[in-house]
C-alpha positions, 0 to 999 in steps of 0.5 A: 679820649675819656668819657664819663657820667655825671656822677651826682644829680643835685637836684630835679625841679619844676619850674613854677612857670607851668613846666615839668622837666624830668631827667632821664639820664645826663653824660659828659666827655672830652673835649667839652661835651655835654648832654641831657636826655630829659623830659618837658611836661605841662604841670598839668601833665600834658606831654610838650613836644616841638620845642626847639634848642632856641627854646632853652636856656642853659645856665652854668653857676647861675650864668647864662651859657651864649647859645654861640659859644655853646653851640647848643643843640637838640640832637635827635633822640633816636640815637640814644632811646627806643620806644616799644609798644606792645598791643595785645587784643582780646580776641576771646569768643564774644570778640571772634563770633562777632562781626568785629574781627575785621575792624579790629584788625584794621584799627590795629593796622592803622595804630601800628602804621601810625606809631611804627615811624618813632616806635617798635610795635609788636601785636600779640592775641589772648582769649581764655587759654593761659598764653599769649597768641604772637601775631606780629613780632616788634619789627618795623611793618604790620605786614603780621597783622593778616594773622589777627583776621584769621585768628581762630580762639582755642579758648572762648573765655577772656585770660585778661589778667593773664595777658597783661600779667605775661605782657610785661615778661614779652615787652621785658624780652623785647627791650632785653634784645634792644640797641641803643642804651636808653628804652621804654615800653608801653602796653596797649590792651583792647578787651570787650569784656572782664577776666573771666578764666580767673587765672591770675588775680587782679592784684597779681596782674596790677603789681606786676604792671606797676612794677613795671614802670611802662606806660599802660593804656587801655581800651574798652567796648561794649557794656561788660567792661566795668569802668572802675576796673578798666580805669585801674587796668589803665595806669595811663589812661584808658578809652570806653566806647559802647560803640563797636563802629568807634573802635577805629577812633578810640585806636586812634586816640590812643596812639595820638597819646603815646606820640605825644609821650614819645615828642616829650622827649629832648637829648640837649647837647652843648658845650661847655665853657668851664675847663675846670671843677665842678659846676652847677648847671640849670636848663630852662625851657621857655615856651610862651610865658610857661618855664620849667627847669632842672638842675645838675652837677658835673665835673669839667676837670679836662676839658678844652676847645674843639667841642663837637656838639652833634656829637652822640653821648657816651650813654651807658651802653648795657642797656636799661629799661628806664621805665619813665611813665607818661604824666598821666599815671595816677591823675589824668583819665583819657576817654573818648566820647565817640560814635559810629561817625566818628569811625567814618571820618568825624572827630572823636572827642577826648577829655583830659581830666 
């Protein structure tokens, strides 16, 4: 049985409808299959999850492909992509001599416990000294977190370039050893202050992010953050808090966005009725009176009955760190509006600009 990729993407749309469709990677094989690993966005930029197979439409050349013939099926994502996250927590000398730590070792908790079911989360440490502190590797449990209350600081000042800069070369490590053929990573960073080691330039730190690809969020507390630099740090969207008793918030917050990320991924399998050439096909999401839309090629030469189409897709299996960003890049501001209440069970506020 053979198996091949599509060999030519003709063209990627959005549907004037209100939806963005992104595609991520697409494959065909024998008897008929075929599937499309894409992504469903607002044109807004708001993630869109949920959706069900009812809820696209499949066009061969311009005719709608009978969701019975086809048996169309959303087949779960899992089987094709990984999502890592990587946390790293200032815990220089302003945070360690605070009172703090524990709070912050139990929001940090909660973000992993609320992440660890769809994603792999690894948690490391940075003050003033010029490496990375691991405190949990990526594995499916946050039992490392104990390290982070204990942590001692060997250096009192705040290596906040560094890290994120060093962040990329442990998320690149991480995905590196991954098994499925499909996997993206994000870099969360809780600071309370500016670089102040100077070890890395901010221009250094910022190319190095953005030739990354992952997403990056970030979170600020307390008055010595610069808004302007943790928005620039923040590629995807950043939290600013005064208010130490709403960092448990501003975690939560986050991690809601990333989920949201992670739902916004669909690997659509159907199959096809061509049994021969080259076709054209278009997807079509509908939800309520928003649609969207994408369009590609493939080559139906071999094809013919028995099609299974839970069948998983014959990815490329060397791997690859697809680097597709969340739709927040470059226009949307995340900020959470929240208070000591907010932390002891009120609602935080969050402004999608």
């Amino acid at each position: 049985m053979r198996s091949r990729f599509f060999f030519a993407i003709v063209a990627l749309a959005a549907g004037c409808g209100g939806l963005r469709l992104t595609m991520v990677d697409s494959s065909y094989q024998e008897p008929s299959n075929v599937a499309v690993f894409f992504t469903v966005d607002t044109s807004g930029g708001d993630p869109v999850g949920g959706l069900e197979a009812t809820d696209f439409k499949i066009y061969e050349d311009g005719q709608l492909v009978s969701p019975d013939e086809s048996q169309q099926t959303i087949i779960n994502p899992e089987v094709a992509a990984e999502h890592y996250t990587l946390l790293i927590v200032d815990m220089s000398g302003s945070v360690t001599e605070s009172d703090q730590v524990g709070l912050i070792a139990d929001s940090a908790q909660s973000f992993t416990a609320a992440l660890e079911g769809v994603q792999k989360v690894g948690i490391y440490a940075f003050d003033g000294s010029e490496e990375l502190h691991p405190i949990q590797p990526f594995r499916a449990n946050s039992a490392g977190i104990n390290r982070l209350r204990g942590f001692r600081t060997r250096d009192p000042s705040t290596n906040l370039h560094g890290a994120l800069l060093q962040s990329v070369e442990v998320l690149d490590e991480a995905i590196a050893q991954g098994e499925n053929p499909l996997r993206f990573g994000t870099i969360v960073v809780f600071t309370d202050g500016t670089d102040r080691a100077s070890r890395v330039s901010f221009g250094e730190m910022d190319s190095a992010l953005d030739n990354s690809g992952y997403d990056v969020f970030a979170i600020g507390v307390g008055n010595e953050i610069d808004e302007a630099v943790l928005n620039d740090i923040g590629h995807s969207g950043y939290v600013l808090i005064n208010d130490s008793h709403a960092i448990a918030a501003a975690f939560e917050a986050i991690s809601e966005r990333i989920l949201g990320f992670t739902k916004r991924f669909y690997l659509l399998s159907y199959c096809s009725p061509a049994r021969a050439g080259i076709h054209e096909v278009t997807i079509e999401a509908v939800v309520g009176e928003q649609t969207g839309s994408l369009d590609y090629e493939f080559d139906a030469t071999g094809f013919g009955p028995r099609c299974n189409p839970s069948r998983p897709p014959p990815f490329d299996m060397s791997g690859r760190n697809v680097n597709i960003r969340g739709p927040a890049r470059g226009r949307i501001e995340v900020r959470v509006e929240a208070s000591a209440s907010a932390s002891a069970g009120g609602s935080a506020e969050v402004e999608v600009e």
